[in-house]
C-alpha positions as CSV (number, residue, x, y, z in Angstrom):
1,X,-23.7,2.3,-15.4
2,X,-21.6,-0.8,-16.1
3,X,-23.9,-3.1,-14.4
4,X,-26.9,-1.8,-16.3
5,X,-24.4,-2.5,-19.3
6,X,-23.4,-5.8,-18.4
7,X,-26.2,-7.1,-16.4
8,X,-29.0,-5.3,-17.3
9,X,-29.9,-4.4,-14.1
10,X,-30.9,-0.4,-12.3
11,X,-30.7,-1.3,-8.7
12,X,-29.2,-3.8,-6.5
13,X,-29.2,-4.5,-2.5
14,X,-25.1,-4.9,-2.8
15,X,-25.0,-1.9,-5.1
16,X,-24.0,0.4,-1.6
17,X,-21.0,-2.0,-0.5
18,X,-19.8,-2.0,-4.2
19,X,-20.3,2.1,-4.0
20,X,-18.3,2.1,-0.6
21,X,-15.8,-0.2,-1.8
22,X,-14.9,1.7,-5.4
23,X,-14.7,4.9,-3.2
24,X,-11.7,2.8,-1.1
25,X,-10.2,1.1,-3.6
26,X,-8.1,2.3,-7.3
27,X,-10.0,-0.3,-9.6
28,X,-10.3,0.6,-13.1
29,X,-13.4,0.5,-14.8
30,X,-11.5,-2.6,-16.8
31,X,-11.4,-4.3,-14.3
32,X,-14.6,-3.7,-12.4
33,X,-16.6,-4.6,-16.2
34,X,-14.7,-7.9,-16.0
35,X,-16.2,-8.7,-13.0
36,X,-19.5,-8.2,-14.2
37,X,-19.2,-9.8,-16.9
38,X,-21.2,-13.4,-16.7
39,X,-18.7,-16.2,-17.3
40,X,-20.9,-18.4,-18.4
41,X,-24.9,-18.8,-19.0
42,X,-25.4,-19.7,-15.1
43,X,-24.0,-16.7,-13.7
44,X,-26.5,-14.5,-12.7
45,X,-26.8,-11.0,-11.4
46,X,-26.0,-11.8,-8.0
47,X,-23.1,-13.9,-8.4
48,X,-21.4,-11.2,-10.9
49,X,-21.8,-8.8,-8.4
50,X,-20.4,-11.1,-5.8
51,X,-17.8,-11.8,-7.7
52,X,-16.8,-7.6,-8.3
53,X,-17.2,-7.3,-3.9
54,X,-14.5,-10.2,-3.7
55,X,-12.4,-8.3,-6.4
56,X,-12.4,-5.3,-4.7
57,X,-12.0,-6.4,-0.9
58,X,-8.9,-8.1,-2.5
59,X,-7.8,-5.1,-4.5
60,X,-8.4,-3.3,-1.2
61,X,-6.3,-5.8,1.3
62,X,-3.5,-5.8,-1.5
63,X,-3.3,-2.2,-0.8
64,X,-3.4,-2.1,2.7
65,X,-0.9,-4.7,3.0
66,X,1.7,-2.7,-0.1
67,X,0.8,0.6,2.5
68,X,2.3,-1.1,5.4
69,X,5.4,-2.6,3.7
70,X,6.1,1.4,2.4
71,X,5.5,2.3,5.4
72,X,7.9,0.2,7.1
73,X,10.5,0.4,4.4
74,X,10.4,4.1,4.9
75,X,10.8,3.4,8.8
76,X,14.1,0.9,8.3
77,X,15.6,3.8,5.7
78,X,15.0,7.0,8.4
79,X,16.8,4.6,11.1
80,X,19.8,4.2,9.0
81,X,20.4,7.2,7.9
82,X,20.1,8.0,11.4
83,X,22.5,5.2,12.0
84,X,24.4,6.5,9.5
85,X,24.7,10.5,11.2
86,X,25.3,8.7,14.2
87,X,28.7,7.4,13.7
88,X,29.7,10.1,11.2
89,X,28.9,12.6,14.8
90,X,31.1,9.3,16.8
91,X,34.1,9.2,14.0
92,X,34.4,13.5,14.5
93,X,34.4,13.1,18.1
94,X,37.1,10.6,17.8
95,X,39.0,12.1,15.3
96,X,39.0,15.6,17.1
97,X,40.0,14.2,20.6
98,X,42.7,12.1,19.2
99,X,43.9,14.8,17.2
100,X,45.3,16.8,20.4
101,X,47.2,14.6,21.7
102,X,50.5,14.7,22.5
103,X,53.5,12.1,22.6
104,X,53.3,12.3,26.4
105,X,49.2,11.9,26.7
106,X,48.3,14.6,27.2
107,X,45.5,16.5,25.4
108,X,45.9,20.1,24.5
């Protein structure tokens, strides 16, 4: 629809990848008409919708790559606070075994 509005055109051999890619990606229609949009008189079809691929493998790769830092965030958290349960389980051990002991040594 937009690129019938923008560039005037029904069908086009990149229109698939562009299909596949906006099913992958979360570009807003904004953003996609921008890319269509011709910058100046020698842009033509194909180079606007060359233009909205790039856009979208890039808006794709940035959300891989923000995926993988969640991910791995998420990951470092889980390990402290496992960490964290660890030595709170060490500091009762402690405390408890410490706690019966006598003057003498011994543990009651």
């Amino acid at each position: 629809m937009l690129a019938k509005n923008y560039l005037d055109i029904d069908s086009h051999p990149l229109f698939g990848e562009i299909r596949r890619l906006l099913e992958e990606t979360n570009m807003i229609p904004a953003d996609v008409a921008e890319n269509l949009m011709p910058k100046s008189e020698e842009q033509d079809a194909n180079t606007c919708l060359k233009n909205l691929v790039e856009a979208l493998m890039e808006s794709k790769e940035k959300a891989r790559k923000k995926a993988e830092e969640e991910a791995r965030l998420k990951e470092e958290k889980e390990k402290e606070e496992q960490c964290a349960k660890e030595k709170v389980g060490e500091d009762a051990t402690t405390r408890s075994t410490t706690k019966g002991v006598k003057e003498n040594g011994f543990i009651h």
